[in-house]
C-alpha atoms as an extended CHARMM CRD file, in Angstrom:
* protein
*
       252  EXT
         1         1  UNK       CA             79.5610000000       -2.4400000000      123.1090000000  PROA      1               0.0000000000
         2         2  UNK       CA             81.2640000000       -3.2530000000      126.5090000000  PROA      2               0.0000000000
         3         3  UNK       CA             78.2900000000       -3.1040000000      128.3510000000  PROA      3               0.0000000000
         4         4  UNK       CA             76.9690000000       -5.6810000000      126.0270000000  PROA      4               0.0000000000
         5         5  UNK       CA             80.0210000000       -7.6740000000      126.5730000000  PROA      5               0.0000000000
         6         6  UNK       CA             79.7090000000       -7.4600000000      129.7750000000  PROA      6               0.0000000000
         7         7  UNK       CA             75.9540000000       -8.3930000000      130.4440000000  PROA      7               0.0000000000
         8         8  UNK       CA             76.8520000000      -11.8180000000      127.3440000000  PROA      8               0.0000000000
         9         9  UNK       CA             79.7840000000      -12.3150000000      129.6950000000  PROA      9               0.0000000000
        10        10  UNK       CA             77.5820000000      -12.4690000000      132.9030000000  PROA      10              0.0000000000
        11        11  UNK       CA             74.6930000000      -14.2170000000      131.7850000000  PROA      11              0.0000000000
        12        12  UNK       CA             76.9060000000      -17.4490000000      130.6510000000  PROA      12              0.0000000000
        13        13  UNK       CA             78.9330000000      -17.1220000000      133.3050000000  PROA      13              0.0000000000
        14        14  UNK       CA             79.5370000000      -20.4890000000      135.7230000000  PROA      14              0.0000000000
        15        15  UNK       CA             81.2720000000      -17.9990000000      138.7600000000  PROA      15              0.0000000000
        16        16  UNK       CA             82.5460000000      -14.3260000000      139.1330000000  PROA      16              0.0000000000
        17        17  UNK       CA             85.1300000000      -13.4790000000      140.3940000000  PROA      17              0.0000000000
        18        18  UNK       CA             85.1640000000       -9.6590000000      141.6930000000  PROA      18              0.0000000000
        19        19  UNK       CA             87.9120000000       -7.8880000000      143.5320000000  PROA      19              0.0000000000
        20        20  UNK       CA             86.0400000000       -6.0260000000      146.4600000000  PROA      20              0.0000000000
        21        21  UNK       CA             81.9910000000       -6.5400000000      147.6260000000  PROA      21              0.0000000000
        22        22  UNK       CA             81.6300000000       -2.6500000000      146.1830000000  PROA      22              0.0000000000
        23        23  UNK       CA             82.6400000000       -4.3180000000      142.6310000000  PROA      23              0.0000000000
        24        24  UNK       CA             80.1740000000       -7.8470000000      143.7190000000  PROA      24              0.0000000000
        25        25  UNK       CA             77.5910000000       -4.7950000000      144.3430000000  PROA      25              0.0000000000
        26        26  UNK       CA             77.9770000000       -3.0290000000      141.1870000000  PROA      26              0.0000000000
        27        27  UNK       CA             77.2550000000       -6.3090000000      139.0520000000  PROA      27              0.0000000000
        28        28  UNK       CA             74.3250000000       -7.4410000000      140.8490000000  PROA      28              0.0000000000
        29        29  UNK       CA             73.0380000000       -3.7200000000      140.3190000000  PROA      29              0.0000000000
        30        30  UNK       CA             74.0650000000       -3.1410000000      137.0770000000  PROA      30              0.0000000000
        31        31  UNK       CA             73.5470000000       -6.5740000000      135.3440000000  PROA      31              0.0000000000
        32        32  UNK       CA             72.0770000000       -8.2320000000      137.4260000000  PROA      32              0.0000000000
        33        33  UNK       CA             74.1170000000      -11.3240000000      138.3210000000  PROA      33              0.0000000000
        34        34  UNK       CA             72.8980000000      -13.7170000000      140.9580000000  PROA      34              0.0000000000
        35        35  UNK       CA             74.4930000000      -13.6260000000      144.1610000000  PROA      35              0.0000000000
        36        36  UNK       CA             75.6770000000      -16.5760000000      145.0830000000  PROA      36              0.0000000000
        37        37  UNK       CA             77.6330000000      -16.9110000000      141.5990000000  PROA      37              0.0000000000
        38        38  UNK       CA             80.2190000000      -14.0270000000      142.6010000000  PROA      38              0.0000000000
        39        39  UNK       CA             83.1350000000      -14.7380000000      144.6370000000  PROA      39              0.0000000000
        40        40  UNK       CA             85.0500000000      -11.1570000000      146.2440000000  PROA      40              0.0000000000
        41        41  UNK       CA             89.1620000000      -12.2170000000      146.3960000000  PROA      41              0.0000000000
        42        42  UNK       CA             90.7460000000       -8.9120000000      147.1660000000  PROA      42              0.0000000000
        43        43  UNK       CA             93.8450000000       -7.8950000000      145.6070000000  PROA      43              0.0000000000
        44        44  UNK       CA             97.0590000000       -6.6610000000      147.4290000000  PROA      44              0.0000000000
        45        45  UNK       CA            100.2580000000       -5.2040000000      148.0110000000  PROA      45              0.0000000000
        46        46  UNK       CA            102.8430000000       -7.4350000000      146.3130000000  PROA      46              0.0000000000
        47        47  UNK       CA            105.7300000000       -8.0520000000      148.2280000000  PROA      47              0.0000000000
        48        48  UNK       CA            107.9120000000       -5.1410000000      146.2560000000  PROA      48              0.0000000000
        49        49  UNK       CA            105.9760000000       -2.6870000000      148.1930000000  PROA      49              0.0000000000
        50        50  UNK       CA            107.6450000000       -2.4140000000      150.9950000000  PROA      50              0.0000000000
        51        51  UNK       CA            108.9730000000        0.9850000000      153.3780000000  PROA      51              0.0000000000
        52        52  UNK       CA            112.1360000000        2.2560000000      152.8290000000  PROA      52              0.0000000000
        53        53  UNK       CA            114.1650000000        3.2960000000      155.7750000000  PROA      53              0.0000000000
        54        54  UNK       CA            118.0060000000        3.7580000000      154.1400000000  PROA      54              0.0000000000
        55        55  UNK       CA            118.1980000000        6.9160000000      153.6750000000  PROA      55              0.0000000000
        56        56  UNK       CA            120.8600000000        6.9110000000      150.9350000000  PROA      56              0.0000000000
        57        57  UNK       CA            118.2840000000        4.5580000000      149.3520000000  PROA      57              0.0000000000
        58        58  UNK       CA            115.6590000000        7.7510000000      149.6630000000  PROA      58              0.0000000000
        59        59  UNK       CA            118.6000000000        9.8960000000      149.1370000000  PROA      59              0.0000000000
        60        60  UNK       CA            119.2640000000        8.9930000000      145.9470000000  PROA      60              0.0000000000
        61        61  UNK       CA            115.5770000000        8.6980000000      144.1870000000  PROA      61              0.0000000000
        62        62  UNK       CA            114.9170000000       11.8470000000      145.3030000000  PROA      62              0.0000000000
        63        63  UNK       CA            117.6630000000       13.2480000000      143.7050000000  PROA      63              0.0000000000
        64        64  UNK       CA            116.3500000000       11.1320000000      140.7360000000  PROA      64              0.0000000000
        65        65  UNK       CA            113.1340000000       12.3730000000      140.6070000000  PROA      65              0.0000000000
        66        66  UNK       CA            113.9280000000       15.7390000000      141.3450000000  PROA      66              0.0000000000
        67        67  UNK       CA            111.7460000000       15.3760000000      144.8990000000  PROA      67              0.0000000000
        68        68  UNK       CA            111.7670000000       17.8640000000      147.8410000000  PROA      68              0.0000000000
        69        69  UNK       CA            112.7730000000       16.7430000000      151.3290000000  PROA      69              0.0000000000
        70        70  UNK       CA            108.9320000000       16.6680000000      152.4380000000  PROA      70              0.0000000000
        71        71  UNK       CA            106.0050000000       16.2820000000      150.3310000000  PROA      71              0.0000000000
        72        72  UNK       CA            102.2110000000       15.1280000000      149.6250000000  PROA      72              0.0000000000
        73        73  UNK       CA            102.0550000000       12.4970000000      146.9590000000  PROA      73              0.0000000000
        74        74  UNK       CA             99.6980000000       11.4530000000      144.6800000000  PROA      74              0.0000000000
        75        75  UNK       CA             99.9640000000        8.1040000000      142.2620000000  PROA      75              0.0000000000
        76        76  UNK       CA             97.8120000000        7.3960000000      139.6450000000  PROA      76              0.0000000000
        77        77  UNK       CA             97.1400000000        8.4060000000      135.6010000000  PROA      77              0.0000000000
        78        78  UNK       CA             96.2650000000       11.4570000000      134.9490000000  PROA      78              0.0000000000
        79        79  UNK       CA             92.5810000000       11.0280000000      133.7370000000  PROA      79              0.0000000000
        80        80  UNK       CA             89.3260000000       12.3620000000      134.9760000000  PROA      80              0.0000000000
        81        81  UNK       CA             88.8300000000        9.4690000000      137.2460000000  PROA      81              0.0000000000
        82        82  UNK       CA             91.2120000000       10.3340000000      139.3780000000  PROA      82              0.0000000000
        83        83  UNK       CA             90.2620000000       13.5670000000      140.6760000000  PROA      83              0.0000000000
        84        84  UNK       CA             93.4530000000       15.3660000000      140.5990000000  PROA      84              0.0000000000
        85        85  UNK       CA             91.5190000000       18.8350000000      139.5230000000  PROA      85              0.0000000000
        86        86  UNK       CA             89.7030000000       18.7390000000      142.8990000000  PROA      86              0.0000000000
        87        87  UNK       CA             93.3590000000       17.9060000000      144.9810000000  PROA      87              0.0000000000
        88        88  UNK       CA             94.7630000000       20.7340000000      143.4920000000  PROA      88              0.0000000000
        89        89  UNK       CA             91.5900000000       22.8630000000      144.3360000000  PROA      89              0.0000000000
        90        90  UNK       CA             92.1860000000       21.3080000000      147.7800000000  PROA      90              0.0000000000
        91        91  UNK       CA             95.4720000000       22.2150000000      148.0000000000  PROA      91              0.0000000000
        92        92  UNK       CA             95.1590000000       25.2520000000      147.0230000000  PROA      92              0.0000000000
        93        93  UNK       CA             93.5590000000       26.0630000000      150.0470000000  PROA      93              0.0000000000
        94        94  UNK       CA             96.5230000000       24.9580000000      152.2280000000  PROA      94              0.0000000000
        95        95  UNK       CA             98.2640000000       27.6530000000      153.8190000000  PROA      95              0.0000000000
        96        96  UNK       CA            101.4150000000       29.2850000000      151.8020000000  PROA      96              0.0000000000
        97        97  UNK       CA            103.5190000000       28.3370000000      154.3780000000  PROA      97              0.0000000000
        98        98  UNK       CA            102.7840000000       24.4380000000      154.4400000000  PROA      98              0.0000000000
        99        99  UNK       CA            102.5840000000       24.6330000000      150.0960000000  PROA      99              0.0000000000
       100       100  UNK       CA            105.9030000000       26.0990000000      150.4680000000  PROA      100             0.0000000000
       101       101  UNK       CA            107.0970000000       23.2390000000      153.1810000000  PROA      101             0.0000000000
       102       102  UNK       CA            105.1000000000       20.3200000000      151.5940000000  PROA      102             0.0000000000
       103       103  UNK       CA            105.2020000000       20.3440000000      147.9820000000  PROA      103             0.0000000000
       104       104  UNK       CA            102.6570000000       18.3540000000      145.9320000000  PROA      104             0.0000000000
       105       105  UNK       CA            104.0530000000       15.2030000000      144.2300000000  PROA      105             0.0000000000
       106       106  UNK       CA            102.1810000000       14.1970000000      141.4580000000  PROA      106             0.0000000000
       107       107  UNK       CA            103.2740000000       10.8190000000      139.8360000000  PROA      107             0.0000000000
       108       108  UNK       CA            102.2780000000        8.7810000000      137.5540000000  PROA      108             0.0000000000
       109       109  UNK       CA            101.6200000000        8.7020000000      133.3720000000  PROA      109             0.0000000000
       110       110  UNK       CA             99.6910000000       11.5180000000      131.3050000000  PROA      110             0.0000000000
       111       111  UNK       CA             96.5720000000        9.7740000000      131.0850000000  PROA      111             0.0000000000
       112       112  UNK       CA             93.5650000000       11.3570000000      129.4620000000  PROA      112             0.0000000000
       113       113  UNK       CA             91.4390000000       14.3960000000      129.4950000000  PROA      113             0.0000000000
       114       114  UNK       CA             94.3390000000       16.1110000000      131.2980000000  PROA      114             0.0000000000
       115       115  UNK       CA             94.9900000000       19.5690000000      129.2350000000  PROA      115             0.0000000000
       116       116  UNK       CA             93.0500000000       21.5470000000      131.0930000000  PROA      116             0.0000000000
       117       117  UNK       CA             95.3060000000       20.8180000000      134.7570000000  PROA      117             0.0000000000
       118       118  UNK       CA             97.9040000000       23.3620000000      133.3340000000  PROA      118             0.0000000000
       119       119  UNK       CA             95.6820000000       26.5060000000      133.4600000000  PROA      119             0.0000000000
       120       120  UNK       CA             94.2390000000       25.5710000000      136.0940000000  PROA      120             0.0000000000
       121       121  UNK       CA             97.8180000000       25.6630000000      138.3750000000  PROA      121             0.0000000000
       122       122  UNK       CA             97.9420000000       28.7080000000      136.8980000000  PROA      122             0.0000000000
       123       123  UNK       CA             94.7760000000       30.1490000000      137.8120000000  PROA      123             0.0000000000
       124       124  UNK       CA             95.4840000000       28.6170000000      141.6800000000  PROA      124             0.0000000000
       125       125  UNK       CA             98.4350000000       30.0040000000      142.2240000000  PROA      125             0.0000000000
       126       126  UNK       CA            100.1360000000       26.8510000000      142.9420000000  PROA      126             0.0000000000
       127       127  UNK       CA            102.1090000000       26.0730000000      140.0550000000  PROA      127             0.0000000000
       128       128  UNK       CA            105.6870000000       26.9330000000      141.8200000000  PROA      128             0.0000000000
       129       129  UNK       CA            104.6370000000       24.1990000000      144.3250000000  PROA      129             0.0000000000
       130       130  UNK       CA            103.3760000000       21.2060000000      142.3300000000  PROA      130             0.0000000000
       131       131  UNK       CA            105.4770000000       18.8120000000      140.7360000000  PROA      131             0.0000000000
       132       132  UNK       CA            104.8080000000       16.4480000000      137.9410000000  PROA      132             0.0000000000
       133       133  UNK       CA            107.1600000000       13.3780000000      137.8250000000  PROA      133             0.0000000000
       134       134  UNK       CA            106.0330000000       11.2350000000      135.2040000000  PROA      134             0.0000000000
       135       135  UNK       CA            105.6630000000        7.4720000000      135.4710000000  PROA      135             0.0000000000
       136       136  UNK       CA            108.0600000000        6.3030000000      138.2710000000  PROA      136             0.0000000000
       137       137  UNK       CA            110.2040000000        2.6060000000      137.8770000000  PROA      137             0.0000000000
       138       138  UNK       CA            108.6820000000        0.1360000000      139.6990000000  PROA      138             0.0000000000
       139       139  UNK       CA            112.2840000000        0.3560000000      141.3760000000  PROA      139             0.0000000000
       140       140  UNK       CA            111.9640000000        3.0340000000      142.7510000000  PROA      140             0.0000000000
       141       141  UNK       CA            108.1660000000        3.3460000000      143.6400000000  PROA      141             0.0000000000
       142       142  UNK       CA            108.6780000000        1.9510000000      147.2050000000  PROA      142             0.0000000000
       143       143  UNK       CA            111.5430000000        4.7100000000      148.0190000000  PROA      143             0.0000000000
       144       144  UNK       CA            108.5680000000        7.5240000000      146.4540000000  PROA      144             0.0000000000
       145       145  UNK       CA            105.6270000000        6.0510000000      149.0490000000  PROA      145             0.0000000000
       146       146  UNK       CA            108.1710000000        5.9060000000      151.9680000000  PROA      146             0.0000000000
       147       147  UNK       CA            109.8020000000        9.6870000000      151.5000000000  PROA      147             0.0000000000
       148       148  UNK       CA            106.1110000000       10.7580000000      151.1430000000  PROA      148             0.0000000000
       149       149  UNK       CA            104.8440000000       12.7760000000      154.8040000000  PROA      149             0.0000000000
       150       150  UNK       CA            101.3230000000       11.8890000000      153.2980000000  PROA      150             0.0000000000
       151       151  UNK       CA             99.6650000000        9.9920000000      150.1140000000  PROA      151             0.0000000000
       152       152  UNK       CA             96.3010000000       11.6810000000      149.1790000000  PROA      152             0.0000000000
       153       153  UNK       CA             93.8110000000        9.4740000000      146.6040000000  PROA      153             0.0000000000
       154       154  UNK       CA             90.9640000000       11.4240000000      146.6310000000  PROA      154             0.0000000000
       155       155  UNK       CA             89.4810000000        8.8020000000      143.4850000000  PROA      155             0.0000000000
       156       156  UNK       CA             86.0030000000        9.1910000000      142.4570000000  PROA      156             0.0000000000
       157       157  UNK       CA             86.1350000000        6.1110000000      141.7420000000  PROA      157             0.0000000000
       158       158  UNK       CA             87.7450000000        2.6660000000      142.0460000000  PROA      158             0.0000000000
       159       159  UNK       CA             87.1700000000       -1.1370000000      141.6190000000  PROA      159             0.0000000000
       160       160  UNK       CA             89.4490000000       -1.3770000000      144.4980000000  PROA      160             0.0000000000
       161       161  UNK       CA             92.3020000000        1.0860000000      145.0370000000  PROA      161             0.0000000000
       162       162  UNK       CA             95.4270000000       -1.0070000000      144.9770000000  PROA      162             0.0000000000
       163       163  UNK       CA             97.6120000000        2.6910000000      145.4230000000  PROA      163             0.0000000000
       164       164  UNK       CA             96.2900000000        2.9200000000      149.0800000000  PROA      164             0.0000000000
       165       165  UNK       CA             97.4770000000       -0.7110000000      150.1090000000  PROA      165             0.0000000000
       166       166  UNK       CA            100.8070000000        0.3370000000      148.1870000000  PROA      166             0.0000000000
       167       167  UNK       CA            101.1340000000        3.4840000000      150.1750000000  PROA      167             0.0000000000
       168       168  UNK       CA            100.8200000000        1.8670000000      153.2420000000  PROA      168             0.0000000000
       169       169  UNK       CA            102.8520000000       -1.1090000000      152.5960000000  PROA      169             0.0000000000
       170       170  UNK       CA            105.4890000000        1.5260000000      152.5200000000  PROA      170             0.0000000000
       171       171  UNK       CA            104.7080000000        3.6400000000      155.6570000000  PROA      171             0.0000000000
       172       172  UNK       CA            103.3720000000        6.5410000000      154.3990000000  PROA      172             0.0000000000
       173       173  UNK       CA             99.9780000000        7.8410000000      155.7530000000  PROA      173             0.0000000000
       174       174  UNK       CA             96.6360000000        7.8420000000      153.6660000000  PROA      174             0.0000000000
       175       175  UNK       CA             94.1000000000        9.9900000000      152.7340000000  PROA      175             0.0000000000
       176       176  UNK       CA             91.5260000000        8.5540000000      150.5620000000  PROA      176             0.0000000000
       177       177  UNK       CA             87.9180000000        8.9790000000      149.5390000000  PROA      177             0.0000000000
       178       178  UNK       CA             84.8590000000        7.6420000000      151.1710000000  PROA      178             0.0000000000
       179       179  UNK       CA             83.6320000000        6.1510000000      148.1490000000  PROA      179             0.0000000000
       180       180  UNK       CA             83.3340000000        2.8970000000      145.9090000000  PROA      180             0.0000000000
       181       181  UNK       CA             85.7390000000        0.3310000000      147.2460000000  PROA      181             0.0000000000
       182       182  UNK       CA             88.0690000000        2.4820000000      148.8680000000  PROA      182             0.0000000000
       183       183  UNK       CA             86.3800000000        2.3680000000      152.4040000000  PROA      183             0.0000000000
       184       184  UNK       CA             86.4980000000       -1.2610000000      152.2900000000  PROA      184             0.0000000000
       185       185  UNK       CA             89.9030000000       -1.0900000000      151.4570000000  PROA      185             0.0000000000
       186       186  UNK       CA             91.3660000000        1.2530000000      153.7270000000  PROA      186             0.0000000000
       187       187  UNK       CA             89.3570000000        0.4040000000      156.6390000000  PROA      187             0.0000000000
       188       188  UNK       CA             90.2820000000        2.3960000000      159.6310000000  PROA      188             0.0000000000
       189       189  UNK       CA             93.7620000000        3.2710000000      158.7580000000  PROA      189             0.0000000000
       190       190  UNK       CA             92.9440000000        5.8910000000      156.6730000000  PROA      190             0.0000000000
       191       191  UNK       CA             91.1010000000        9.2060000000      156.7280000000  PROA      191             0.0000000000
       192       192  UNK       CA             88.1480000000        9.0350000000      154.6520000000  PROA      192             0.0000000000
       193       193  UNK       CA             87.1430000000       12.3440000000      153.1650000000  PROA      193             0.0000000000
       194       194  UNK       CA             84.1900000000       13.7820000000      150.5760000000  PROA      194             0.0000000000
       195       195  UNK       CA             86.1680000000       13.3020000000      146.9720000000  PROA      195             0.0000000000
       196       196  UNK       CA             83.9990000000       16.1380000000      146.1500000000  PROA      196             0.0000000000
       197       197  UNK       CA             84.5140000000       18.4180000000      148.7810000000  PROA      197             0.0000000000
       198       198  UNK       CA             88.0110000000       20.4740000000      148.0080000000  PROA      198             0.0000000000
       199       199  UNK       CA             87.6760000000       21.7300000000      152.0120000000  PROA      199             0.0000000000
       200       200  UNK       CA             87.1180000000       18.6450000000      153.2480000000  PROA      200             0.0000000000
       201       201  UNK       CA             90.3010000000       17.1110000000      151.3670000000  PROA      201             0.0000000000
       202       202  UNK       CA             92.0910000000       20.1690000000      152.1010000000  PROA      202             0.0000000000
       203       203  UNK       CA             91.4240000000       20.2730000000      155.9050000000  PROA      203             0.0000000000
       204       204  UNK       CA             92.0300000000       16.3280000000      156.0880000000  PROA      204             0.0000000000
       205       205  UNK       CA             95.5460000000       17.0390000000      154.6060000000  PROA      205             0.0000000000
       206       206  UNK       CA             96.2110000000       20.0750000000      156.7670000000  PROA      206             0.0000000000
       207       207  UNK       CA             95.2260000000       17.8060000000      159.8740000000  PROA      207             0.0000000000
       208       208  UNK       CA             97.6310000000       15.2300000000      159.6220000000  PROA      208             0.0000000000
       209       209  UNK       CA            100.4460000000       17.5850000000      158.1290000000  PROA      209             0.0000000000
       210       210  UNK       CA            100.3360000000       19.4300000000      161.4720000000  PROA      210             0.0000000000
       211       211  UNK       CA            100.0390000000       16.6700000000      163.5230000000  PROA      211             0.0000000000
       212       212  UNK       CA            102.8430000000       14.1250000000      163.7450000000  PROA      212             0.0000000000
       213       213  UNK       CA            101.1330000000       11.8540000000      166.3970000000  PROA      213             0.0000000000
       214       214  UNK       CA             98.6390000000       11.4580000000      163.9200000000  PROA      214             0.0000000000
       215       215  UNK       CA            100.9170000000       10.7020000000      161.4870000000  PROA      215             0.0000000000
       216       216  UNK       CA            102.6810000000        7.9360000000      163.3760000000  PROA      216             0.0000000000
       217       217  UNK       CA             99.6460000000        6.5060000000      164.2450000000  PROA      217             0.0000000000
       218       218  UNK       CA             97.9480000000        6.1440000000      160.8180000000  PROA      218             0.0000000000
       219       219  UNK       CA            101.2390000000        5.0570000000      159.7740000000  PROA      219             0.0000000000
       220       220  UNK       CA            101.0950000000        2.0220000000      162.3000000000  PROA      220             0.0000000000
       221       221  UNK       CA             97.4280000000        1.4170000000      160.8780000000  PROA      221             0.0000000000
       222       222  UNK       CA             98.6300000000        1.1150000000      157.3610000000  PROA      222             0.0000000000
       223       223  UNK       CA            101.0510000000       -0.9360000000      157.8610000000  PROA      223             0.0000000000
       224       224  UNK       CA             98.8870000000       -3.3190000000      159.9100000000  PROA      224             0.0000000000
       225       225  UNK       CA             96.1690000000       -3.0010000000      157.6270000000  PROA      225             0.0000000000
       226       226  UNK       CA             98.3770000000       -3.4300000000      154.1930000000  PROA      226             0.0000000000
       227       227  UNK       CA             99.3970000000       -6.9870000000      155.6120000000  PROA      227             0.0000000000
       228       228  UNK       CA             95.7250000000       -8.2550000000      156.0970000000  PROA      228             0.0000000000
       229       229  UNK       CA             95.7620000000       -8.5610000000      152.1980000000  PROA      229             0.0000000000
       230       230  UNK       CA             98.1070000000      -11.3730000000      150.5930000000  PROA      230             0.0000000000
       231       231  UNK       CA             98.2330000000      -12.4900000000      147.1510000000  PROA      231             0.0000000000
       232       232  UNK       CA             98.8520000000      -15.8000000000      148.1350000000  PROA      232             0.0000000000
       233       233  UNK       CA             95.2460000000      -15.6840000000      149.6280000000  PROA      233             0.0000000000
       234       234  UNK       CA             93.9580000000      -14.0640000000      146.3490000000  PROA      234             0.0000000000
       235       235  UNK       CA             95.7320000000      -16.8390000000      144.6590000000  PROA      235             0.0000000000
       236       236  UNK       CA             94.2190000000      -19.9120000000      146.8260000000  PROA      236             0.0000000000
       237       237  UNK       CA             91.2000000000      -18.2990000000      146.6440000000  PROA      237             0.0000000000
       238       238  UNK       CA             90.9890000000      -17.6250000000      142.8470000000  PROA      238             0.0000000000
       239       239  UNK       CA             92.1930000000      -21.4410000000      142.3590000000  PROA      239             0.0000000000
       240       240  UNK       CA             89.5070000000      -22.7900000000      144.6020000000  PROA      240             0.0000000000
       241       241  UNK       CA             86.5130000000      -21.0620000000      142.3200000000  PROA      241             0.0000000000
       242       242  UNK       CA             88.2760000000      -22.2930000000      139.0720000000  PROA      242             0.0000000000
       243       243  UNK       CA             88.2310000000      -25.7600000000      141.1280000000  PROA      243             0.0000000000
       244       244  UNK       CA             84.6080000000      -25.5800000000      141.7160000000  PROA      244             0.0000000000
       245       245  UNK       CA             83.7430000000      -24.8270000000      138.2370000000  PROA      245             0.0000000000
       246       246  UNK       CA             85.7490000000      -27.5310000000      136.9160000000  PROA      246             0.0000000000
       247       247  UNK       CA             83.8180000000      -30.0290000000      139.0290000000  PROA      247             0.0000000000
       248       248  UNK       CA             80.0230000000      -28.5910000000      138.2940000000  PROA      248             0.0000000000
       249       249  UNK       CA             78.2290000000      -29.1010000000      135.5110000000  PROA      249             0.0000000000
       250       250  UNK       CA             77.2720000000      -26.2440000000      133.8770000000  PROA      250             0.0000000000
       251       251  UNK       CA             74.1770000000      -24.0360000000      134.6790000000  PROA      251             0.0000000000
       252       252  UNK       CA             71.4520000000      -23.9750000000      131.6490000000  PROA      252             0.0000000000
């Protein structure tokens, strides 16, 4: 019944708006929509997002969130989608040492499809060193992306991957999946890894653990790359098509 909705809302459509080209794609290949009626205005970062350096700010959500001192973080729901069944495969494979050093943040709400991530700790050994926050205040989201030594969003999917922009709004190095939007996203300022591959993820992660040049660099990127998206421009942009839609007549 949504696809149906979908290919109604398409067909009487006078523009389309889309929030990457991989989404633009997807409806030209999926219900066929003609071209030059989508318009791509990427999302971004919103000004909240931002990396924070006090460190009795960091301090103290920490101590909220029960956080260690260093960790990899992941934020998202806890649904299929996201993959988090193949980071903890991936991190699995991590050496003791660095799962004992860098604990695995999970945050975000339960989701669905998600009772079968508890045996599964068990059966990788790793439960001791993963930790499940919860959803975290938008208050205190920044201060979790800017305590983070790395943000891993191995998606399988996404429309456009608004996390990775967030993470490096706030400093803290990405690792992300070669997939979907997220490429287009992230550009270079990220690693881009197999979302498939648990030893592709889990060398990526082990790379830029061990390595803080690389750290500091892709943390430059980020930042750099975070501020090429602006909601203003997503708002200008988004006016201008309802502008030009207003002035048409419509298509028969």
């Amino acid at each position: 019944h949504c696809t149906n909705g979908i290919k109604e809302a398409v067909e009487y459509s006078d523009k389309i708006i889309a929030i990457s080209e991989h989404t633009k794609r997807d409806i030209i290949k999926y219900f066929n929509a003609p071209e030059e009626l989508i318009t791509v205005t990427h999302l971004a970062a919103g000004p909240e997002y931002r990396e924070v350096r006090e460190r009795a700010a960091l301090a103290s959500v920490k101590a909220r969130y029960d956080l260690p001192e260093n960790y990899i973080l992941f934020v998202g729901s806890l649904e299929p989608r996201k993959n988090i069944k193949t980071l903890l495969k991936a991190y699995s494979m991590l050496p003791a040492k660095m799962r004992k050093n860098f604990p695995l943040v999970i945050a975000g709400a339960k989701g669905w499809l998600n009772s079968d991530i508890p045996p599964l700790l068990d059966s990788l050994g790793v439960k001791e060193s993963v930790k499940f926050t919860g959803y975290i205040d938008g208050n205190d989201i920044s201060a979790v992306y800017s305590g983070a030594s790395l943000f891993a969003y191995p998606s399988l999917y996404e429309g456009f991957g608004l996390p990775i922009l967030e993470a490096m709004s706030c400093g803290a190095p990405v690792i992300t999946s070669n997939t979907s939007s997220m490429p287009e996203v992230a550009g270079d300022a990220a690693l881009l890894v197999d979302p498939l591959n648990a030893e592709e993820i889990a060398f990526a992660v082990e790379t830029v653990i061990e390595k803080e040049s690389l750290r500091a660099e892709m943390k430059k990127k980020g930042l750099a790359r975070a501020a090429l998206f602006s909601w203003d421009r997503c708002a200008r942009e988004t006016i201008e098509v309802y502008r030009k839609v207003a002035s048409s007549p419509k298509r028969s």
